[in-house]
SEMAR-655608 format. One record per residue: residue number from 1; x, y, z of N, C-alpha, C in turn; residue in one letter. Coordinates in Angstrom, 2 decimals, padded with zeros to 5 digits. Layout:
# residues N
+-----+---------+---------+---------+---------+---------+---------+---------+---------+---------+---+
!   k !      nu !      nv !      nw !     cau !     cav !     caw !      cu !      cv !      cw ! r !
+-----+---------+---------+---------+---------+---------+---------+---------+---------+---------+---+
! NUM !       X !       Y !       Z !       X !       Y !       Z !       X !       Y !       Z ! a !
...
+-----+---------+---------+---------+---------+---------+---------+---------+---------+---------+---+
END
This chain:
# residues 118
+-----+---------+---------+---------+---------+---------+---------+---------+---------+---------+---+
!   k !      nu !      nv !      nw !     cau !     cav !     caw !      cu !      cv !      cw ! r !
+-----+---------+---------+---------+---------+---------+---------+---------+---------+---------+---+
!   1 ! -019.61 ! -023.64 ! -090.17 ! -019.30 ! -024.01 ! -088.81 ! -018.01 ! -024.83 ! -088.76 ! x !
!   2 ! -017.91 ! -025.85 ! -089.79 ! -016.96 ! -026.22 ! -090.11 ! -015.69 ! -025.97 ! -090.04 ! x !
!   3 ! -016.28 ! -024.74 ! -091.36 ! -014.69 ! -024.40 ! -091.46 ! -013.44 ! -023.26 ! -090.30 ! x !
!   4 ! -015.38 ! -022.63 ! -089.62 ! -014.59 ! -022.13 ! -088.32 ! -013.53 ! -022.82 ! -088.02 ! x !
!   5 ! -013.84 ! -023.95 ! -087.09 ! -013.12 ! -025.04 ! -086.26 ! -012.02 ! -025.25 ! -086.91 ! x !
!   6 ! -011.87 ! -025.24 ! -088.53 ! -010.63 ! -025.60 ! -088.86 ! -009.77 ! -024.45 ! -089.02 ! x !
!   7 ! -009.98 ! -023.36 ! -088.67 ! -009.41 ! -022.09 ! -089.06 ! -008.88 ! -021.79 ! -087.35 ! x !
!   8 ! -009.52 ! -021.81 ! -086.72 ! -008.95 ! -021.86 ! -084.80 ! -008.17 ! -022.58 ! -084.94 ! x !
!   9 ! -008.12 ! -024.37 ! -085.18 ! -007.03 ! -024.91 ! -085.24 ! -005.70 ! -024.59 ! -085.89 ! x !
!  10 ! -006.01 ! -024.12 ! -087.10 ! -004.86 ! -023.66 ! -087.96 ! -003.99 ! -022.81 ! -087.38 ! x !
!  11 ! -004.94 ! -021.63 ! -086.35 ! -004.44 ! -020.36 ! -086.14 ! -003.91 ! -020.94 ! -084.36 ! x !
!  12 ! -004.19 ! -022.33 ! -084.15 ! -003.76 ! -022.58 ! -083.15 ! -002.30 ! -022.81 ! -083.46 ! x !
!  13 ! -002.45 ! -024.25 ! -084.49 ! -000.72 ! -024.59 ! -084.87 !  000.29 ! -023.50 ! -084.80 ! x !
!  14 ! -000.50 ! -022.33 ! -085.31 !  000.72 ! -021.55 ! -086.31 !  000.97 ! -021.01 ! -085.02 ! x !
!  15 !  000.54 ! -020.47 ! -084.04 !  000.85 ! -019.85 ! -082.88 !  001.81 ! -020.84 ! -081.84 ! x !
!  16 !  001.56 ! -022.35 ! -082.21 !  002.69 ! -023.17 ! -081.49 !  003.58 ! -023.05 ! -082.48 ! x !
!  17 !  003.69 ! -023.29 ! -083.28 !  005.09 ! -022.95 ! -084.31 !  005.81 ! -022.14 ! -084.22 ! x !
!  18 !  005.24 ! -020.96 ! -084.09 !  005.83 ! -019.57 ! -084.07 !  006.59 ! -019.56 ! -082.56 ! x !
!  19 !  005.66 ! -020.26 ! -081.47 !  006.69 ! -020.48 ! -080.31 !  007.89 ! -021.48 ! -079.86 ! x !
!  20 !  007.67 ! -022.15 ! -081.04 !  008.88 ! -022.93 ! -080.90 !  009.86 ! -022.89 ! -082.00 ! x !
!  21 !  009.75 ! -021.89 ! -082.73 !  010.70 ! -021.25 ! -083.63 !  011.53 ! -020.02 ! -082.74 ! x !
!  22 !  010.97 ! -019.68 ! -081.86 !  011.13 ! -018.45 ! -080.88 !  011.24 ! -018.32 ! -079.26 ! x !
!  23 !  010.88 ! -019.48 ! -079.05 !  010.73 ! -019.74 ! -077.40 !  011.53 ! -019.56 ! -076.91 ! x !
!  24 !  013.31 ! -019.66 ! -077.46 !  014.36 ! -020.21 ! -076.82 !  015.29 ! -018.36 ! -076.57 ! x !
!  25 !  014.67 ! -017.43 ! -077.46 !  015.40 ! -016.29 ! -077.78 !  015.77 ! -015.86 ! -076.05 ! x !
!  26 !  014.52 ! -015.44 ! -075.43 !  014.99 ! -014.84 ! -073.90 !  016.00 ! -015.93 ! -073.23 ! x !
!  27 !  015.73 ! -017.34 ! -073.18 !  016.97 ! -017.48 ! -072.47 !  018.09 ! -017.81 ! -072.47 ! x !
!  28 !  018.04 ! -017.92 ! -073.83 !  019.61 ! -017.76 ! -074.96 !  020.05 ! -016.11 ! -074.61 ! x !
!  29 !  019.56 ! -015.09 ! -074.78 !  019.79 ! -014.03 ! -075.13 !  020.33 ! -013.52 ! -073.05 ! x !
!  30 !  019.55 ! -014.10 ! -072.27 !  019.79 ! -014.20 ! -070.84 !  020.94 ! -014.43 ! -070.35 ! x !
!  31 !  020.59 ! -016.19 ! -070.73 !  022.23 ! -017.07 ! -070.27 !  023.75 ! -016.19 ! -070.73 ! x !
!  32 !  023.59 ! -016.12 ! -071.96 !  024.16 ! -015.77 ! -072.62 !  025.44 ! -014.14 ! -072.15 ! x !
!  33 !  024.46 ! -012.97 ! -072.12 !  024.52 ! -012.18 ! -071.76 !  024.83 ! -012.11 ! -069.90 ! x !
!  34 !  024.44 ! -013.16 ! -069.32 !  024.80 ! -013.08 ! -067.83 !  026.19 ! -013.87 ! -067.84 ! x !
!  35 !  026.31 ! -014.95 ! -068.64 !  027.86 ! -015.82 ! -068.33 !  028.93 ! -014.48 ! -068.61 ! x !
!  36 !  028.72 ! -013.52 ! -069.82 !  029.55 ! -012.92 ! -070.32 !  029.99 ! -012.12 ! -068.45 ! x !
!  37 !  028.84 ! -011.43 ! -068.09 !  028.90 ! -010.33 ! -067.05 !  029.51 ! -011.34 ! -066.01 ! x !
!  38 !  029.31 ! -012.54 ! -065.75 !  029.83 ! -013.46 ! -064.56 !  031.30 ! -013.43 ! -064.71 ! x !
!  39 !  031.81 ! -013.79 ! -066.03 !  033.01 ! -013.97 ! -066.22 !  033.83 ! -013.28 ! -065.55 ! x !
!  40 !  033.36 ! -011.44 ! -066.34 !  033.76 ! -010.78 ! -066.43 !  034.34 ! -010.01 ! -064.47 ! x !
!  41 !  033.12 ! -009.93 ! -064.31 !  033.13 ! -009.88 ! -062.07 !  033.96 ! -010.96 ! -061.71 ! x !
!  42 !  034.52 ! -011.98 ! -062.36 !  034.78 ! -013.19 ! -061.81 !  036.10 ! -012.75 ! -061.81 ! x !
!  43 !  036.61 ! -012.08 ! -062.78 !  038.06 ! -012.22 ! -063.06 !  038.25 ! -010.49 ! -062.37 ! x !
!  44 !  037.33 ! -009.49 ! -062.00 !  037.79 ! -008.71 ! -061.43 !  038.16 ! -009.05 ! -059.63 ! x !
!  45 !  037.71 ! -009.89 ! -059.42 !  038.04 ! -010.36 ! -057.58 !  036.86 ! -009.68 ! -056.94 ! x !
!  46 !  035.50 ! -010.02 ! -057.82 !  034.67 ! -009.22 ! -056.54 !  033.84 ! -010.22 ! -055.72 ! x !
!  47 !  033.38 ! -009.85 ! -053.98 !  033.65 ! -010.37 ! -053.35 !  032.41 ! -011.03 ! -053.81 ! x !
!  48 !  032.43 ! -012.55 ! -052.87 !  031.38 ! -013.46 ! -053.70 !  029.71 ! -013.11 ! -053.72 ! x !
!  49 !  029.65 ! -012.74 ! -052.76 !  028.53 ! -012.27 ! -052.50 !  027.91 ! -011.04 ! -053.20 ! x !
!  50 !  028.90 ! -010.08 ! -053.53 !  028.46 ! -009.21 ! -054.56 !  028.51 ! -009.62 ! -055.85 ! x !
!  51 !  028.96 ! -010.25 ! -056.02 !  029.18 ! -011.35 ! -057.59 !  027.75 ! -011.85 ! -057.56 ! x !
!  52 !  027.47 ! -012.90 ! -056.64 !  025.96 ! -012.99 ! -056.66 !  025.37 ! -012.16 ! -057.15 ! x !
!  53 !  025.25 ! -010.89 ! -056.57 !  024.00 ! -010.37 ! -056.32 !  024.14 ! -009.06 ! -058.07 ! x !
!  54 !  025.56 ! -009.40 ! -058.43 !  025.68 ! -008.64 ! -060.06 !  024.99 ! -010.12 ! -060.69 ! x !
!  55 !  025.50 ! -011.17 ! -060.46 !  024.68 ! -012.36 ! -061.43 !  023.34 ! -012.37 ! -061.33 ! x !
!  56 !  022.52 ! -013.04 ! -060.39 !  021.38 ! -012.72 ! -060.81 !  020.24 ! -011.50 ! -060.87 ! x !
!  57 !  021.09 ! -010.21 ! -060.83 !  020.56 ! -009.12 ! -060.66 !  020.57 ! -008.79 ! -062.59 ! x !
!  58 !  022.26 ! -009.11 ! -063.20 !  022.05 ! -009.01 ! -064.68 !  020.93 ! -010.41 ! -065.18 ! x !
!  59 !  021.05 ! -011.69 ! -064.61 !  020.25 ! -012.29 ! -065.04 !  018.53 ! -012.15 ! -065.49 ! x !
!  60 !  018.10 ! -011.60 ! -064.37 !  016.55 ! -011.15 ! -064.39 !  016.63 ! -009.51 ! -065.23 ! x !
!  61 !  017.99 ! -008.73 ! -065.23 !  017.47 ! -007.70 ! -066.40 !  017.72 ! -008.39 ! -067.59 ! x !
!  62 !  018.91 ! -009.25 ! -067.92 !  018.54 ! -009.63 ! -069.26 !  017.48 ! -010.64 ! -069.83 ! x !
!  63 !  016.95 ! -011.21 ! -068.78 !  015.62 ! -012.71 ! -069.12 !  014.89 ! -011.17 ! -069.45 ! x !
!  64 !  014.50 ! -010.71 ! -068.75 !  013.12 ! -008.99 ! -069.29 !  013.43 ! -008.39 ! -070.72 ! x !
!  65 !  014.68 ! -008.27 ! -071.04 !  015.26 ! -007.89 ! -071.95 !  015.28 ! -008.78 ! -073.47 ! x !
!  66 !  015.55 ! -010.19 ! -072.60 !  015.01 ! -011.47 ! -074.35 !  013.73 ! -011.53 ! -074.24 ! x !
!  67 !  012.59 ! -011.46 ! -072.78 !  011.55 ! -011.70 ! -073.53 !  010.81 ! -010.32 ! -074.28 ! x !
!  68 !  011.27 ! -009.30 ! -074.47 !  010.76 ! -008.25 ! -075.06 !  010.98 ! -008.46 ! -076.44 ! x !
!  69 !  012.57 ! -008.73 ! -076.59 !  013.01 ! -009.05 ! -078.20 !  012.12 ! -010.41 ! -078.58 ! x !
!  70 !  011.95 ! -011.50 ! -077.81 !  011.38 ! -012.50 ! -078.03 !  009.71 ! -011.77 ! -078.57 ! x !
!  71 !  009.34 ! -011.06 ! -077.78 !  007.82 ! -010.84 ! -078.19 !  007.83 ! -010.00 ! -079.77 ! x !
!  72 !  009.02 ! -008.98 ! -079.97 !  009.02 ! -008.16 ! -081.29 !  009.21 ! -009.37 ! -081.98 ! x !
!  73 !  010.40 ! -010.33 ! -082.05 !  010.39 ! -011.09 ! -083.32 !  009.38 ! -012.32 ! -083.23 ! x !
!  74 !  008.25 ! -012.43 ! -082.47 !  006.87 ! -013.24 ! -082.59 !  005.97 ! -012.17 ! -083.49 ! x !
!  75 !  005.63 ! -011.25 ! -083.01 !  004.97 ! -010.03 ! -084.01 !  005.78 ! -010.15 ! -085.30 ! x !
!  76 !  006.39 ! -010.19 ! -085.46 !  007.10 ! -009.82 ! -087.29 !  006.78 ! -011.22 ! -087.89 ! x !
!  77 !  006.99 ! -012.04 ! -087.16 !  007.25 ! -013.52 ! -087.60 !  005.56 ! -013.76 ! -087.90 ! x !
!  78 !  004.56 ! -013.50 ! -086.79 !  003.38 ! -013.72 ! -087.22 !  002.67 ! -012.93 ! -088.18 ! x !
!  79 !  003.16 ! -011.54 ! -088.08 !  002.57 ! -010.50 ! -089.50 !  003.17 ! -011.04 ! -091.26 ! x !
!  80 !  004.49 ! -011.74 ! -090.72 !  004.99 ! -011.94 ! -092.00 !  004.10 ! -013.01 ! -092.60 ! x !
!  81 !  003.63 ! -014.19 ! -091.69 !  002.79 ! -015.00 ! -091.84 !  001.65 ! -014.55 ! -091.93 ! x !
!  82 !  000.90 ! -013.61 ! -091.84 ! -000.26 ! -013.24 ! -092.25 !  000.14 ! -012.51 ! -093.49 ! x !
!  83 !  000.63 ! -011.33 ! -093.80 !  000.57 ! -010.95 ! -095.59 !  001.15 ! -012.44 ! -096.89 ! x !
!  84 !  001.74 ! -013.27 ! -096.07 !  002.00 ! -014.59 ! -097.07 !  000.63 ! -015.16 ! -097.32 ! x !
!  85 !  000.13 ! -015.39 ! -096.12 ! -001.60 ! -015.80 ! -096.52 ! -002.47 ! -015.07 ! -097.23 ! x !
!  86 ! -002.58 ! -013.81 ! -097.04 ! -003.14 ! -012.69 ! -097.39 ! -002.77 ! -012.64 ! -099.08 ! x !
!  87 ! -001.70 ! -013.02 ! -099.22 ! -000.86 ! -012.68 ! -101.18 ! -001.61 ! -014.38 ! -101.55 ! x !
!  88 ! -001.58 ! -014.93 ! -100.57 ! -001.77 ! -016.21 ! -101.48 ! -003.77 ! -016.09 ! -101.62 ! x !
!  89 ! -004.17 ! -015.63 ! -100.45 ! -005.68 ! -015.44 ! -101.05 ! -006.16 ! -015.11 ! -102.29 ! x !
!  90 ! -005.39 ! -013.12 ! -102.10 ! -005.48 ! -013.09 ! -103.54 ! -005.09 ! -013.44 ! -104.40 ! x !
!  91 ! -004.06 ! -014.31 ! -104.71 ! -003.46 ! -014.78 ! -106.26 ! -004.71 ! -015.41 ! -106.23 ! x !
!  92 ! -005.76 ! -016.83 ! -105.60 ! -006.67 ! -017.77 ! -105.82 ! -007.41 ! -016.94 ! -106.20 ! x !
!  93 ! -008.18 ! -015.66 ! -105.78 ! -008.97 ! -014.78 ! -106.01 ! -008.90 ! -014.60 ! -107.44 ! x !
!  94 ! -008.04 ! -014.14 ! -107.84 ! -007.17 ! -013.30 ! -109.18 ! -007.49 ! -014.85 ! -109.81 ! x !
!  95 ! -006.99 ! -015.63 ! -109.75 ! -006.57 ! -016.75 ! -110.99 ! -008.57 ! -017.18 ! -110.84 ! x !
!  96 ! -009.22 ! -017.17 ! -109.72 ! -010.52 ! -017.18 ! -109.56 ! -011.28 ! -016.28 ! -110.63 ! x !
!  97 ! -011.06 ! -015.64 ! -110.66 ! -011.63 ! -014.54 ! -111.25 ! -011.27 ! -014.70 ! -112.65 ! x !
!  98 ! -010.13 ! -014.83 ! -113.24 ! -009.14 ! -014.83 ! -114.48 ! -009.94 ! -015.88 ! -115.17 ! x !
!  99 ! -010.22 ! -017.09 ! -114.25 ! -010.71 ! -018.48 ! -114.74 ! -012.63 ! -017.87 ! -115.53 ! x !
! 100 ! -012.86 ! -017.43 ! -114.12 ! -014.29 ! -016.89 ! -114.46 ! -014.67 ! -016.02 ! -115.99 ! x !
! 101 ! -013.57 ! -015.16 ! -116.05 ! -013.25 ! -014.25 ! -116.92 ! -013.17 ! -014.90 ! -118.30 ! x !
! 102 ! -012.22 ! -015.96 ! -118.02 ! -011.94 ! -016.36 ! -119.87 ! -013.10 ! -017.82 ! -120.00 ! x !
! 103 ! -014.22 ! -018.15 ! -118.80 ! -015.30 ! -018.88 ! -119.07 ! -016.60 ! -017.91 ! -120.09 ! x !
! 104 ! -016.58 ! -017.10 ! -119.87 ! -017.71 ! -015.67 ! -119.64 ! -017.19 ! -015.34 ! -121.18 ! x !
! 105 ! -015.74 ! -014.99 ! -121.38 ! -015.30 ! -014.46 ! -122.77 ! -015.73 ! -015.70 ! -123.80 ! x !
! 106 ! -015.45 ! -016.68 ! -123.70 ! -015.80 ! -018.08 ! -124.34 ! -017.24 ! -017.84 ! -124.86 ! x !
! 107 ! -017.71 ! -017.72 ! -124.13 ! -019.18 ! -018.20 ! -124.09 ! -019.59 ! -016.49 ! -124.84 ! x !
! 108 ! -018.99 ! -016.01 ! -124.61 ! -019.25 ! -014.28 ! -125.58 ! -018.98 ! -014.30 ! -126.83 ! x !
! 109 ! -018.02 ! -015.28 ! -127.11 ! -017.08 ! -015.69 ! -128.31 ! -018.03 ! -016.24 ! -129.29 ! x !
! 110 ! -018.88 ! -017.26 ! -128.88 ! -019.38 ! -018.31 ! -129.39 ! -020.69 ! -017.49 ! -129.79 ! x !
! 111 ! -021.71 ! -016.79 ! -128.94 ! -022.36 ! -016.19 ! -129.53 ! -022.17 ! -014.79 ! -130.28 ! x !
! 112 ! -021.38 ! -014.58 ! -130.48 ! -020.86 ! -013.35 ! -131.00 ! -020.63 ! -013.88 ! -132.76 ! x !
! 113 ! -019.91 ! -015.44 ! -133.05 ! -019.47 ! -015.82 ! -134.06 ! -021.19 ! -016.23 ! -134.40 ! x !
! 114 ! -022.10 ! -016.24 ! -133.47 ! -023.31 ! -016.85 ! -134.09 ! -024.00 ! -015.86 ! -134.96 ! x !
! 115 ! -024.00 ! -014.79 ! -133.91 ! -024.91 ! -013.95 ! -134.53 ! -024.09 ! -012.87 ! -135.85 ! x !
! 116 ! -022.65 ! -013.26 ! -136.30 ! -022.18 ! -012.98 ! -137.50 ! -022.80 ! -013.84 ! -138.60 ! x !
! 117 ! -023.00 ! -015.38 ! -138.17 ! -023.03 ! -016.04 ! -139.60 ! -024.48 ! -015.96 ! -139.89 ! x !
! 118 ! -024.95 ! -015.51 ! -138.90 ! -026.66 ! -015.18 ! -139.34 ! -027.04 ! -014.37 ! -140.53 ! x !
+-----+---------+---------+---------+---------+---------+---------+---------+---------+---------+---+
END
């Protein structure tokens, strides 16, 4: 029951981590991409009002546009974080087992040398 609770939490952190490694992509990728298009209308003379309506018309397609990329690189970022956990299980498993293995051979060893000197 325990260790439930500590495994939700864990899987809570890692899901705030992962969003604040990533949170910022859509409106970096937004801003970004709309100053370029503002500039750009700015320096052709178009009239202000259609300038508006190219700014926040590219604004809201490119915010749709970072949070899509924002959601692919949360998926990669969290799968990558799951096969790292997943490799590190099994190595404990493996060295688990390895440990078990050369306890078991020991103890095979010992009666094996017994029943020679008999």
């Amino acid at each position: 029951m325990e260790q439930e609770e500590n495994k939700k939490k864990n899987d809570t952190r890692k899901r705030v981590n992962i969003g604040a490694r990533t949170g910022m992509i859509a409106p970096v990728v937004s801003l970004g991409c709309t100053a370029i298009i503002a500039i750009h209308t700015y320096r052709q003379e178009v009239p202000f009002l259609w300038w508006l309506l190219i700014f926040f018309g590219s604004l809201a397609a490119f915010l749709f546009i970072g949070s899509i990329l924002q959601t692919v690189v949360e998926l990669a970022v969290e799968r990558a974080i799951d096969r790292e956990e997943e490799e590190k299980r099994l190595r404990e498993l493996e060295l688990l087992h390895a440990i078990e293995g050369a306890g078991e051979g020991e103890e095979g060893s010992e009666t094996m040398g017994a029943a020679t000197e008999t």
